[in-house]
CHARMM-style PDB file with segment names, atoms N, HN, CA, C and O in Angstrom:
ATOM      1  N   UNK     1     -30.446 -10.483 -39.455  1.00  0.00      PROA
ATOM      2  CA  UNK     1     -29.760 -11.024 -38.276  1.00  0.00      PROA
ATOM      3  C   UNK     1     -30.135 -10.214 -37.029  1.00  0.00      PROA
ATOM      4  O   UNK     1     -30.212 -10.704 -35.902  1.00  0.00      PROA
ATOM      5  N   UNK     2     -30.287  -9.351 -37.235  1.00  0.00      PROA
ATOM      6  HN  UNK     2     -30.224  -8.953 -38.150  1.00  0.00      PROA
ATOM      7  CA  UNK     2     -31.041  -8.184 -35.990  1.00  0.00      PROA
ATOM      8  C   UNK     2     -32.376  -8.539 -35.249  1.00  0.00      PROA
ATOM      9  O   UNK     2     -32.741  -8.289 -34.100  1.00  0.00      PROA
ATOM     10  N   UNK     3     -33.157  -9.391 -36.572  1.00  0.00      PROA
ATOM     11  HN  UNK     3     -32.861  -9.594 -37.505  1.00  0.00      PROA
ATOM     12  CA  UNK     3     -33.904 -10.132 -35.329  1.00  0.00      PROA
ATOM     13  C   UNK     3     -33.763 -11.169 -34.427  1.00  0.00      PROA
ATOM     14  O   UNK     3     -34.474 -11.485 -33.473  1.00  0.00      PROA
ATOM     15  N   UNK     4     -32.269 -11.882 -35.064  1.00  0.00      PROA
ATOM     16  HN  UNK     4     -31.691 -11.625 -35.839  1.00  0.00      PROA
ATOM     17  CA  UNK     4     -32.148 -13.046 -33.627  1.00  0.00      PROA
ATOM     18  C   UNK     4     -31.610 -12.387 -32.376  1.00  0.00      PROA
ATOM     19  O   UNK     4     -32.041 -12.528 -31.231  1.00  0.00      PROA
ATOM     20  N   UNK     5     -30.363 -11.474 -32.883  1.00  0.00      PROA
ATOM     21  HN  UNK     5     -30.013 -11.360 -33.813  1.00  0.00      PROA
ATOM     22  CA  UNK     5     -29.924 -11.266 -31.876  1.00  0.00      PROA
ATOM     23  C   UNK     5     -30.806 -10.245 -30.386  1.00  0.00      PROA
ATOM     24  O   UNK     5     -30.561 -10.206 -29.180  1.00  0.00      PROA
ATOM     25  N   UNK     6     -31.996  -9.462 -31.359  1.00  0.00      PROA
ATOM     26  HN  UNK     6     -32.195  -9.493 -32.339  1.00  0.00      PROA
ATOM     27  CA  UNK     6     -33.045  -8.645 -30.557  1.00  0.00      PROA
ATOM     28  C   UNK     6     -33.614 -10.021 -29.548  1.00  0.00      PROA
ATOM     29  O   UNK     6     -33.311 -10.123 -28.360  1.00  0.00      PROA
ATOM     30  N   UNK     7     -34.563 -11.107 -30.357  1.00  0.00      PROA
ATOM     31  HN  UNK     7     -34.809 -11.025 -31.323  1.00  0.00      PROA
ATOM     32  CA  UNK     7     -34.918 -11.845 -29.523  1.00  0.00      PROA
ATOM     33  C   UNK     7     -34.223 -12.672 -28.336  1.00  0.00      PROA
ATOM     34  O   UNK     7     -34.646 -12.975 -27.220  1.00  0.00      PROA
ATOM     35  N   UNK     8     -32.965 -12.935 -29.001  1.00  0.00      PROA
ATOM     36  HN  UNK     8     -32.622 -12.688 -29.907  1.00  0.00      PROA
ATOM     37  CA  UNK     8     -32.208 -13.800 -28.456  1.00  0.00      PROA
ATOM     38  C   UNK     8     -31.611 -12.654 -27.142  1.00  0.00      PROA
ATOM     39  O   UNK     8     -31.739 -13.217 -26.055  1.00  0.00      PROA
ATOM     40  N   UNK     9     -31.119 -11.487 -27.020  1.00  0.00      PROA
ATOM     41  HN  UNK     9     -31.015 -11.029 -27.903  1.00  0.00      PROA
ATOM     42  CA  UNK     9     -31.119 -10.489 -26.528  1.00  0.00      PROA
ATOM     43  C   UNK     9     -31.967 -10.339 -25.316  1.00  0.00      PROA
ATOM     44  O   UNK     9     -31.604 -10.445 -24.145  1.00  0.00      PROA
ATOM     45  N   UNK    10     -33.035 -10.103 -25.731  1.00  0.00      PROA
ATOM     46  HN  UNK    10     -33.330 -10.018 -26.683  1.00  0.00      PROA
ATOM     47  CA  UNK    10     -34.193 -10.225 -24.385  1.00  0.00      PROA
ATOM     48  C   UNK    10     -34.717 -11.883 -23.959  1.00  0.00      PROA
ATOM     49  O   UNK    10     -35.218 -12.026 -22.844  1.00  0.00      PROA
ATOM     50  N   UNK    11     -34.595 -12.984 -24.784  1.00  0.00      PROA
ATOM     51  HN  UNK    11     -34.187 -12.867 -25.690  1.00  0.00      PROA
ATOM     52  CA  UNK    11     -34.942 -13.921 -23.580  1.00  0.00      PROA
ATOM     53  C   UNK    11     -33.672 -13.658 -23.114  1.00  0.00      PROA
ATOM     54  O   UNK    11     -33.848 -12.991 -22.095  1.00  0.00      PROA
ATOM     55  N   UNK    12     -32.443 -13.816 -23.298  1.00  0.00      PROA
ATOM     56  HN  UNK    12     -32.299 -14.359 -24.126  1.00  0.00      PROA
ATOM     57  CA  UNK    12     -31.474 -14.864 -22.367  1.00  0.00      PROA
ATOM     58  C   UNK    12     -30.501 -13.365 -21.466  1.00  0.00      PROA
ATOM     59  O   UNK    12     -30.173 -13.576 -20.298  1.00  0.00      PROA
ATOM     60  N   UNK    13     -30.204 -12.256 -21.976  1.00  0.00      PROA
ATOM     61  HN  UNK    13     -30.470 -12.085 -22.925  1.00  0.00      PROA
ATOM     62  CA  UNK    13     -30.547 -11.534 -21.617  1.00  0.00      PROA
ATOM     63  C   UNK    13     -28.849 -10.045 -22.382  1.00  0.00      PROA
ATOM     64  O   UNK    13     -28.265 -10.204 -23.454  1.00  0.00      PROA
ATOM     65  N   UNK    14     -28.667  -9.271 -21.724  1.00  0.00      PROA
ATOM     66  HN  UNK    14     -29.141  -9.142 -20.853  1.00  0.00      PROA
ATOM     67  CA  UNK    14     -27.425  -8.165 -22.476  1.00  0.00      PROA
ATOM     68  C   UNK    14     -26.276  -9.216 -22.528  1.00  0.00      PROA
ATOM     69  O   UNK    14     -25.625  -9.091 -23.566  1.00  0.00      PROA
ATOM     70  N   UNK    15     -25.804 -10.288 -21.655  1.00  0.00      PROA
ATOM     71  HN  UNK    15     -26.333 -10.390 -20.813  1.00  0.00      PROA
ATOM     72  CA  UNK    15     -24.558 -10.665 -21.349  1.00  0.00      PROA
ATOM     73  C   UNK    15     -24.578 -11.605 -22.637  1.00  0.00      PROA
ATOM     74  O   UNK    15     -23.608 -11.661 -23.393  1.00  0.00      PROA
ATOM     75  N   UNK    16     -26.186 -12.618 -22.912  1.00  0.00      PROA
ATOM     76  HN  UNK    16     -26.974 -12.573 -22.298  1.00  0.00      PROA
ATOM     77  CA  UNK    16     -25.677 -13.608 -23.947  1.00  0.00      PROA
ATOM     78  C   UNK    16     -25.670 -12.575 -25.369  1.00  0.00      PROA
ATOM     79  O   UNK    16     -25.576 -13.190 -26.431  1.00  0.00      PROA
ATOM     80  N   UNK    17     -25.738 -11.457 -25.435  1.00  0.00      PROA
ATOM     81  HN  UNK    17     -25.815 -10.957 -24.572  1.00  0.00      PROA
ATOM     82  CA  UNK    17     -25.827 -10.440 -26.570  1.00  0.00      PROA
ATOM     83  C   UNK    17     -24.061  -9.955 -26.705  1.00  0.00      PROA
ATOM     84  O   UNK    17     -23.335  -9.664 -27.656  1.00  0.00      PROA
ATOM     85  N   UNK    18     -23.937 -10.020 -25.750  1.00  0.00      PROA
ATOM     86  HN  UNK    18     -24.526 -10.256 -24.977  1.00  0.00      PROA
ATOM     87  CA  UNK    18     -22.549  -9.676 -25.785  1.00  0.00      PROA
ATOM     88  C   UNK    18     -21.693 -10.860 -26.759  1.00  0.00      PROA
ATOM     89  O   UNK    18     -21.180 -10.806 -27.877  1.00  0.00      PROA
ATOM     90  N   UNK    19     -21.809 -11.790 -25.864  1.00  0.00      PROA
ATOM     91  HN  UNK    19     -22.226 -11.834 -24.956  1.00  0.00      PROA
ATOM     92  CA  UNK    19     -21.101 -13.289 -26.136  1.00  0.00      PROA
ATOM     93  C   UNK    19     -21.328 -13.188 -27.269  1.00  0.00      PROA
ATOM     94  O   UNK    19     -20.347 -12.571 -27.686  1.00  0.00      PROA
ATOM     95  N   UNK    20     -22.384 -13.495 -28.623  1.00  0.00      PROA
ATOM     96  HN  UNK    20     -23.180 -13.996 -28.284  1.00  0.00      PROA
ATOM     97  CA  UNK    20     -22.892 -13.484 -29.924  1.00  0.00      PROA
ATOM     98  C   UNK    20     -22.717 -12.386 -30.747  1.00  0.00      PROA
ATOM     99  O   UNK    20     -22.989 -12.478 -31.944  1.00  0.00      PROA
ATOM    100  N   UNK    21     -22.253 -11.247 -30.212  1.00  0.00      PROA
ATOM    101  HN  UNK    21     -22.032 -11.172 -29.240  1.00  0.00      PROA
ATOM    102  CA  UNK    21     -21.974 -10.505 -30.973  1.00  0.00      PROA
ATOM    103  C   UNK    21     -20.424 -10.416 -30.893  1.00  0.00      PROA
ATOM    104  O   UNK    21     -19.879  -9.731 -31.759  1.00  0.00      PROA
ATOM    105  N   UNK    22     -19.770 -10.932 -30.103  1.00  0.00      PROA
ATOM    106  HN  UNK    22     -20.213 -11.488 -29.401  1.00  0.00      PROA
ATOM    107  CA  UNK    22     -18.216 -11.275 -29.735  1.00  0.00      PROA
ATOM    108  C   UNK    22     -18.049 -12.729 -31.010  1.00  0.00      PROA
ATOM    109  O   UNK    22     -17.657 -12.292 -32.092  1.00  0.00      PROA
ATOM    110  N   UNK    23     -18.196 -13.710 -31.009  1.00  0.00      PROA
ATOM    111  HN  UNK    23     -18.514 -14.064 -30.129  1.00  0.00      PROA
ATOM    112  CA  UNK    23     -18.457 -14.915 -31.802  1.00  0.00      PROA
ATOM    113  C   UNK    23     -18.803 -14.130 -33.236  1.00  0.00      PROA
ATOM    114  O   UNK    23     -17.895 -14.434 -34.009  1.00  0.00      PROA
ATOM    115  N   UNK    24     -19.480 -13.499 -33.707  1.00  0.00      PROA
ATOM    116  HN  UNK    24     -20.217 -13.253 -33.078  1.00  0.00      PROA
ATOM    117  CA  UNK    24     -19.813 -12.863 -34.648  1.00  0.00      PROA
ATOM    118  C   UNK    24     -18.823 -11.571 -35.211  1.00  0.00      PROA
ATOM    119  O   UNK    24     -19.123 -11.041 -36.281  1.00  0.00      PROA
ATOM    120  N   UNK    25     -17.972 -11.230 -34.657  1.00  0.00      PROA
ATOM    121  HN  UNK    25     -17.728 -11.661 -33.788  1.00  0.00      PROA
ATOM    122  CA  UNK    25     -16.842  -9.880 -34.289  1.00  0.00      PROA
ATOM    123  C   UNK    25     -18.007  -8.874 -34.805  1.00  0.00      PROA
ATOM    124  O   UNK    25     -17.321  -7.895 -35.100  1.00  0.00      PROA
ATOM    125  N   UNK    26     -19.189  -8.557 -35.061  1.00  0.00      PROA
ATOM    126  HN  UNK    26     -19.746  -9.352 -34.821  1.00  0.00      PROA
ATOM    127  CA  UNK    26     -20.192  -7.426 -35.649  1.00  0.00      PROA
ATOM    128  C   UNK    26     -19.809  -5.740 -34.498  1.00  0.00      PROA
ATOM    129  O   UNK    26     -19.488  -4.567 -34.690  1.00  0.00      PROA
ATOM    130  N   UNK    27     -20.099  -6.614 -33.392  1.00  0.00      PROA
ATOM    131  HN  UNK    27     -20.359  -7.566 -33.236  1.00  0.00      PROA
ATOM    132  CA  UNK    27     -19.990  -5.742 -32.302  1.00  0.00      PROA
ATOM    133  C   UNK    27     -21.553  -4.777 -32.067  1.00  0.00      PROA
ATOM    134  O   UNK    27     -22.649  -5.059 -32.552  1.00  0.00      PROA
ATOM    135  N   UNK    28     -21.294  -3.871 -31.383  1.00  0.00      PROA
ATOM    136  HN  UNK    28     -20.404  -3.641 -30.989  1.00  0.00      PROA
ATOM    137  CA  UNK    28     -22.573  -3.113 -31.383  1.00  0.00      PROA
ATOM    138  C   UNK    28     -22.533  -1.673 -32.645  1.00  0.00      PROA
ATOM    139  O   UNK    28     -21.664  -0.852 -32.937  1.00  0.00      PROA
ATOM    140  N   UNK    29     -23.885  -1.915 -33.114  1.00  0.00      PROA
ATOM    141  HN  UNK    29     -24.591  -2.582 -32.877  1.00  0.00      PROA
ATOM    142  CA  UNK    29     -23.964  -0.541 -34.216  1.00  0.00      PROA
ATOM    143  C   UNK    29     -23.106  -0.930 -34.943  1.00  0.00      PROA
ATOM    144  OT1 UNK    29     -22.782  -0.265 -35.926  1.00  0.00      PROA
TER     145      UNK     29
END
C-alpha cells in the first residue's frame, strides 16, 4: 500500500496524502 499512497502522494500532492491516510485511519509511520 506504500506504493499508492507514495505515488498518489507526489502527483496530487501532501494534502491528498493526508485525506487517504485519514479515510484509511493508518496515519503517518
Amino acid at each position: 500500500m506504500r506504493r499508492l499512497f507514495g505515488v498518489m502522494g507526489r502527483v496530487s500532492g501532501s494534502d491528498s496524502t493526508i485525506l487517504i491516510n485519514g479515510e484509511t485511519g493508518t496515519g503517518k509511520g
